[in-house]
N, C-alpha and C positions, 0 to 999 in steps of 0.2 A: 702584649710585649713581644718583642721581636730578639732573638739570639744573637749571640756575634757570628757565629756561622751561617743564620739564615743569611743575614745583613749582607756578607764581604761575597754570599753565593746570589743576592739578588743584584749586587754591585756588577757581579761578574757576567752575571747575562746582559745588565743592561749596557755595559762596554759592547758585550758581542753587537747587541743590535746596533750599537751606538756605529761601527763599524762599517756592518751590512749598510746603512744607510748613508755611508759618505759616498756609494760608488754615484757615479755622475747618470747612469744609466735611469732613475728614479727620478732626478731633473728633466729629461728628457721626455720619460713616461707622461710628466704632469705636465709638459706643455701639449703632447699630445692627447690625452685629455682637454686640455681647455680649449686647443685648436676644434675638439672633436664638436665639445658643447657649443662651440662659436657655431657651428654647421661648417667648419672647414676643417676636416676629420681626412688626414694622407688615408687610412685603412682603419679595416674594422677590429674596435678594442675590444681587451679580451678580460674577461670580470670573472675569476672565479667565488665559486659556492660552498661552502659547505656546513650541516645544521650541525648541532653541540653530539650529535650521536656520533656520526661520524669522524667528526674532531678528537671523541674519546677512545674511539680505537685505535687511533694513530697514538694518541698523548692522555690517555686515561689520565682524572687527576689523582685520583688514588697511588697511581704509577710513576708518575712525573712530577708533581711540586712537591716544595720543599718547605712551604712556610707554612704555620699555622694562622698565624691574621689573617681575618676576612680579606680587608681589603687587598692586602700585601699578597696574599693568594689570587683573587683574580688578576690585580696586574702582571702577576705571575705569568700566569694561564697566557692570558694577553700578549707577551712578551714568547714565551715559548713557543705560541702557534704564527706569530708574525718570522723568527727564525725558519719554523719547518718552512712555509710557503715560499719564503726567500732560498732556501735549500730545495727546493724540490718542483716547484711549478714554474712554469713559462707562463704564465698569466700576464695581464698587463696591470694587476691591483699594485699599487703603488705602497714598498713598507716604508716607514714613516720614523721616527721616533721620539712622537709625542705621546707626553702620558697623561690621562683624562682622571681626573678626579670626582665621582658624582659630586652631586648636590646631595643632601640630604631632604625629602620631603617629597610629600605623597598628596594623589588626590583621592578626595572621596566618591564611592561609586555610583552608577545610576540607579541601585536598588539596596536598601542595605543586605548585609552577610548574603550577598550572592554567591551561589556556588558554582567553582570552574571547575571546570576541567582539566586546566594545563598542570603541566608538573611543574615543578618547584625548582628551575635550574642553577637557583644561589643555593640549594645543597646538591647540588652536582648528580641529579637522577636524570635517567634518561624515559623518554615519552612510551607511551603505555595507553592502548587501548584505551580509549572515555566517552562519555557523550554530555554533548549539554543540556543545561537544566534550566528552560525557559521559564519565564514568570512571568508575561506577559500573557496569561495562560485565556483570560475573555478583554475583551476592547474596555470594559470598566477598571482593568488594572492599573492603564498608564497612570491612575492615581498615584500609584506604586514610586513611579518615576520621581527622582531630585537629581536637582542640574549638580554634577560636582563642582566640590569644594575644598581649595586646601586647606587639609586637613593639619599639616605640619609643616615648617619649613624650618629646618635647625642648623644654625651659621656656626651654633659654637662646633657640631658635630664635623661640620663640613670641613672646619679650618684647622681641626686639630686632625683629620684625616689628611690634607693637604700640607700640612704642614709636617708631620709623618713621612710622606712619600719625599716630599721637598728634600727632607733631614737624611733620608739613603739613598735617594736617587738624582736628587736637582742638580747637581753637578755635574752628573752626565746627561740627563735626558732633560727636554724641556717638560715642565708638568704646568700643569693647567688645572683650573678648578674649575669643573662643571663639563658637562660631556656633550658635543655637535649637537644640536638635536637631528633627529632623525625618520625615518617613519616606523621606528620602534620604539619613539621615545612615547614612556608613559601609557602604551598600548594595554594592560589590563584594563586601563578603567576605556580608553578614547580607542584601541581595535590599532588595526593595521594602518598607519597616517591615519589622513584627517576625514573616513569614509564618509561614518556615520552607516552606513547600509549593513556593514559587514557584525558590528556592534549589536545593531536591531536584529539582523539574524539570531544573534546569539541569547539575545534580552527574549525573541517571539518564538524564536524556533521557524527554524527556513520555510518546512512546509505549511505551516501556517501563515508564513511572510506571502507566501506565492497566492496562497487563496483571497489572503487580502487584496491584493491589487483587484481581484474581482468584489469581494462580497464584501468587503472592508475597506475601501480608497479612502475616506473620509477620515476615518480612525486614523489610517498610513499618515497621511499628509497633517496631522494633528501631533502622532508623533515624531514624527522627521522635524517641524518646526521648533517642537519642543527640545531638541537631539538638535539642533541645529544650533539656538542659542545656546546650548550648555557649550557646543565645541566651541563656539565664538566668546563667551565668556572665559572657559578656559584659555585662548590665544590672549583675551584681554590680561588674565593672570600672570600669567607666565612675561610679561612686556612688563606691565607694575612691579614685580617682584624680583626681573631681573634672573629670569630662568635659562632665558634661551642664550644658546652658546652659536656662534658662527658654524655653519656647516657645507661648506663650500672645500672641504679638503679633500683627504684620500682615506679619513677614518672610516673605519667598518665598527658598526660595534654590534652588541648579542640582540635579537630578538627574541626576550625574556618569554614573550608565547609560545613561538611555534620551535623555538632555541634554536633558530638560524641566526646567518650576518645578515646584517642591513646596513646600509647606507643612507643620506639625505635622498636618493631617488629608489626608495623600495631596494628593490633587488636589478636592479635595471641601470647598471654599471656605477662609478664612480660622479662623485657632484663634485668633481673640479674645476672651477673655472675662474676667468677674472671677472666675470659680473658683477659679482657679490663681493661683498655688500655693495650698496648704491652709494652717492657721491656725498649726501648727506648722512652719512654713518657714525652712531657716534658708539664708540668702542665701549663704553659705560651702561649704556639703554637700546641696546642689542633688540632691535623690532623682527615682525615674521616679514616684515619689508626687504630685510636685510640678509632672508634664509631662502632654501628649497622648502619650499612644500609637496607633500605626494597624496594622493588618493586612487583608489581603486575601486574595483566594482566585479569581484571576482563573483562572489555569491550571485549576481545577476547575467552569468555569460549563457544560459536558455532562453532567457529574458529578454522580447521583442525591445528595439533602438527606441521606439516611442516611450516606452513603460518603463526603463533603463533613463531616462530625460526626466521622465515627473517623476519616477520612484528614487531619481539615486543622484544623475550628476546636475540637477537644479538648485538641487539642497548641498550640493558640493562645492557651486559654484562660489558663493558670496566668502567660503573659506578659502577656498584655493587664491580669489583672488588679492587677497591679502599678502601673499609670498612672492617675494619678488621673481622666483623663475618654478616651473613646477613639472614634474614626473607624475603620471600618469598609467595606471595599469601594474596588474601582475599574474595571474594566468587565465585570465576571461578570455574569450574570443573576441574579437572586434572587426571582423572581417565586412559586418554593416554597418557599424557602428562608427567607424572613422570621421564622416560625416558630425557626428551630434558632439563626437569628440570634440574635435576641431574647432565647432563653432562656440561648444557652452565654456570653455578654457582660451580663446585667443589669446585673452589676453598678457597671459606668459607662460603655456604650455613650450615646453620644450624638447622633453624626452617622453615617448610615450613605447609600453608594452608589447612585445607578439611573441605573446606563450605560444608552444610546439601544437598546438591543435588551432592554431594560425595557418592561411594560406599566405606561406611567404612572399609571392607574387604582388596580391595583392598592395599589400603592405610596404613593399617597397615601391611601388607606383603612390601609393596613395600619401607618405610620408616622406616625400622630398624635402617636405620644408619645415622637419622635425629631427631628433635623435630616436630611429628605429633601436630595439634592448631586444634581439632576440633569441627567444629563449627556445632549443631544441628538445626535442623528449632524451631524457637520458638514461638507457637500458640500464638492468642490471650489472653488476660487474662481471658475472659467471657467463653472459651473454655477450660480453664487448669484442671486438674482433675488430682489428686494428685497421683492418682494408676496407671496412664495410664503411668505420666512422670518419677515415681521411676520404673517401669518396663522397659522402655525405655530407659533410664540411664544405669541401670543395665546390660541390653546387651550391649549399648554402650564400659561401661567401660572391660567388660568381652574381648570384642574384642581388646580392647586394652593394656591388663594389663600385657603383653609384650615388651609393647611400650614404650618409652619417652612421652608422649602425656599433653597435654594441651587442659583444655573443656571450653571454650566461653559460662558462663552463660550470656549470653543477655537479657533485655528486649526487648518487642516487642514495635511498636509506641507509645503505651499508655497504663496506667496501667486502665485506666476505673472505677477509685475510688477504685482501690484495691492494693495497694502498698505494703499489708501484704504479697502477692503471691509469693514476689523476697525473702522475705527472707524463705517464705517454701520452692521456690526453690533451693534455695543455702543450705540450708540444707539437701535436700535430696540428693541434689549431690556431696557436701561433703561426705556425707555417704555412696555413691555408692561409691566413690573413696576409702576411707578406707575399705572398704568390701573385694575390688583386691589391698591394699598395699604390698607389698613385704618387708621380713624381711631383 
């Protein structure tokens, strides 16, 4: 149950945003996004970051909301952190004011009662030392293995949650039932998007993933196949059942693992564009035809380009290809790798990766005819110095202002009682970006 006072104080935030988002400033943002994804990008956009830790030292929720319903509280959440960003950063993330409604329903895992590691960020803890707990523990385990399976899918849950939100908020905000998908959608059971690699890391345990490629390939390539149709089953699910939600906007939503944002392309800026959906779109049986898809191969960035091909993006391939446009990468190195990219993804890669242990040179030579997302190392706050990061920027953007590119303002784990820092940063980097805009 919801209060008269929760109600007429959730009313009144969501007028605020409702506000913030009439400026015309936010139309503009999203053409330049879609110009960007087209590969006809004036300057480089600016995507800010930031994980639920961070988030809570600015707007703790113990501190800040006001409602007690679950749901009514994350949209809360939701709501409160899209105002600070629109008050405080020079990003180029676009606020919005649509409200997402989950789905109700779950998949089943690839091993039962597996045990994670992640914390729990739907009771609002924040991450804590862990490690994982492989079960793939000799090559006769994969017995072990079952493809998931929906486990639940509950319309009456969904629609009395929607209809709820509809009841205090529809009048001002548009709400929606069901949430972009994304490449955090569904990630406890299916990993970071649609890897598959990053997953069996966690099922084998890494250093035992590495020795296999030598003493184990057969096993590998046994499991992967197996991990491959589960993720292509899954995508079949989600098309029959009417899961998947358009993802082509400017929605960030929580990555329930690592409790960062994500997007339809990873962390590797905004999925706005007019592409999507394709011409035959039908607005009732939403296909991954009709979406971004993202994969990465971060767990393999030691990992020779050959071994990186049969171990990871081969068995990526026949998924990826499925989506009608696709992002690629999130802090691997790929400095040789460009190459195996490029050819096993032609067929609708569009935005792809360069974490900060990238030679940015390279990458921009090599990705003229993609969206560069790159991502700089970002110091501690106790170590930022504001002359060091606008000259650093500055060649950054210089290097790329050739490019389609997209910069990854992040924060680091913690702001250290200094949360004024992200908004000097997003200013100066805004500013570097106009400096190289093109007319």
């Amino acid at each position: 149950m919801i209060t008269s006072e929760e109600k007429n104080y959730l009313r009144e935030l969501a007028k605020k945003l409702q506000n913030i988002t009439l400026n015309e400033k936010w139309r503009q943002l999203e053409q330049d996004w879609k110009d960007l994804n087209r590969l006809k990008g004036r300057r480089t956009m600016i995507y800010s970051f930031m994980i639920n830790d961070v988030w809570a030292e600015i707007l703790h929720p113990s501190k800040t909301l006001k409602t007690k319903e679950p749901l009514l509280r994350e949209i809360e959440y939701d709501i409160v952190k899209r105002i600070y960003r629109a008050e405080h950063f020079h990003c180029d993330t676009i606020i919005y004011p649509d409200i997402y409604v989950p789905i109700e329903y779950k998949f089943t895992d690839w091993v039962e009662n597996r045990q994670k590691p992640f914390a729990d960020f739907t009771k609002e803890e924040l991450r804590k030392a862990e490690a994982y707990h492989p079960v793939l523990e000799s090559t006769d385990d994969i017995k072990k293995l079952r493809k998931p399976e929906l486990e639940y899918l509950d319309w009456k849950k969904t629609n009395e949650g929607y209809e709820m939100v509809c009841d205090i908020l529809g009048d001002i905000l548009p709400v929606h039932k069901g949430c972009p998908f994304g490449a955090h959608t569904d990630s406890e059971v299916f990993g970071w998007g649609m890897s598959i690699i990053d997953v069996l890391a966690e099922l084998r345990g890494l250093e035992s993933l590495f020795y296999d490629f030598y003493e184990e390939p057969e096993f590998l390539h046994e499991t992967l196949a197996f991990m491959q149709e589960g993720y292509q089953d899954y995508i079949d699910t989600m098309e029959k059942e009417h899961l998947f939600i358009p993802n082509h906007s400017a929605y960030i939503g929580v990555n329930a693992v690592s409790g960062g944002e994500g997007t339809s392309t990873g962390e590797n800026g905004l999925a706005v564009t007019d592409e999507l959906p394709g011409k035959d779109y039908d607005p009732e049986n939403v296909m991954a035809k009709d979406l971004w898809g993202y994969c990465q191969g971060q767990e393999l960035t030691d990992v020779s380009g050959d071994m990186r091909s049969e171990f990871c993006l081969d068995y990526q391939k026949p998924i990826a290809e499925r989506f009608g446009m696709l992002a690629y990468g999130c802090c691997e190195n790929n400095d040789f790798n460009y190459d195996n990219i490029l050819n096993t993804f032609s067929k609708n890669l569009r935005v792809v990766s360069v974490p900060y242990c990238s030679n940015l040179q390279i990458a921009a030579e090599r990705l003229k005819d993609h969206v560069m997302a790159w991502r700089p190392l970002t110091e501690p706050i106790g170590m930022f110095n504001e002359e060091k990061f606008r000259n650093e920027t500055m060649k950054s953007m210089e290097i790329m202002k050739d490019n389609n590119a997209a910069y990854w303002c992040g924060a680091p784990l913690t702001l250290e009682g200094q949360p004024e820092v992200l908004e000097t940063m997003t200013k100066i980097v805004r500013e570097c970006s106009e400096a190289f805009a093109r007319s």
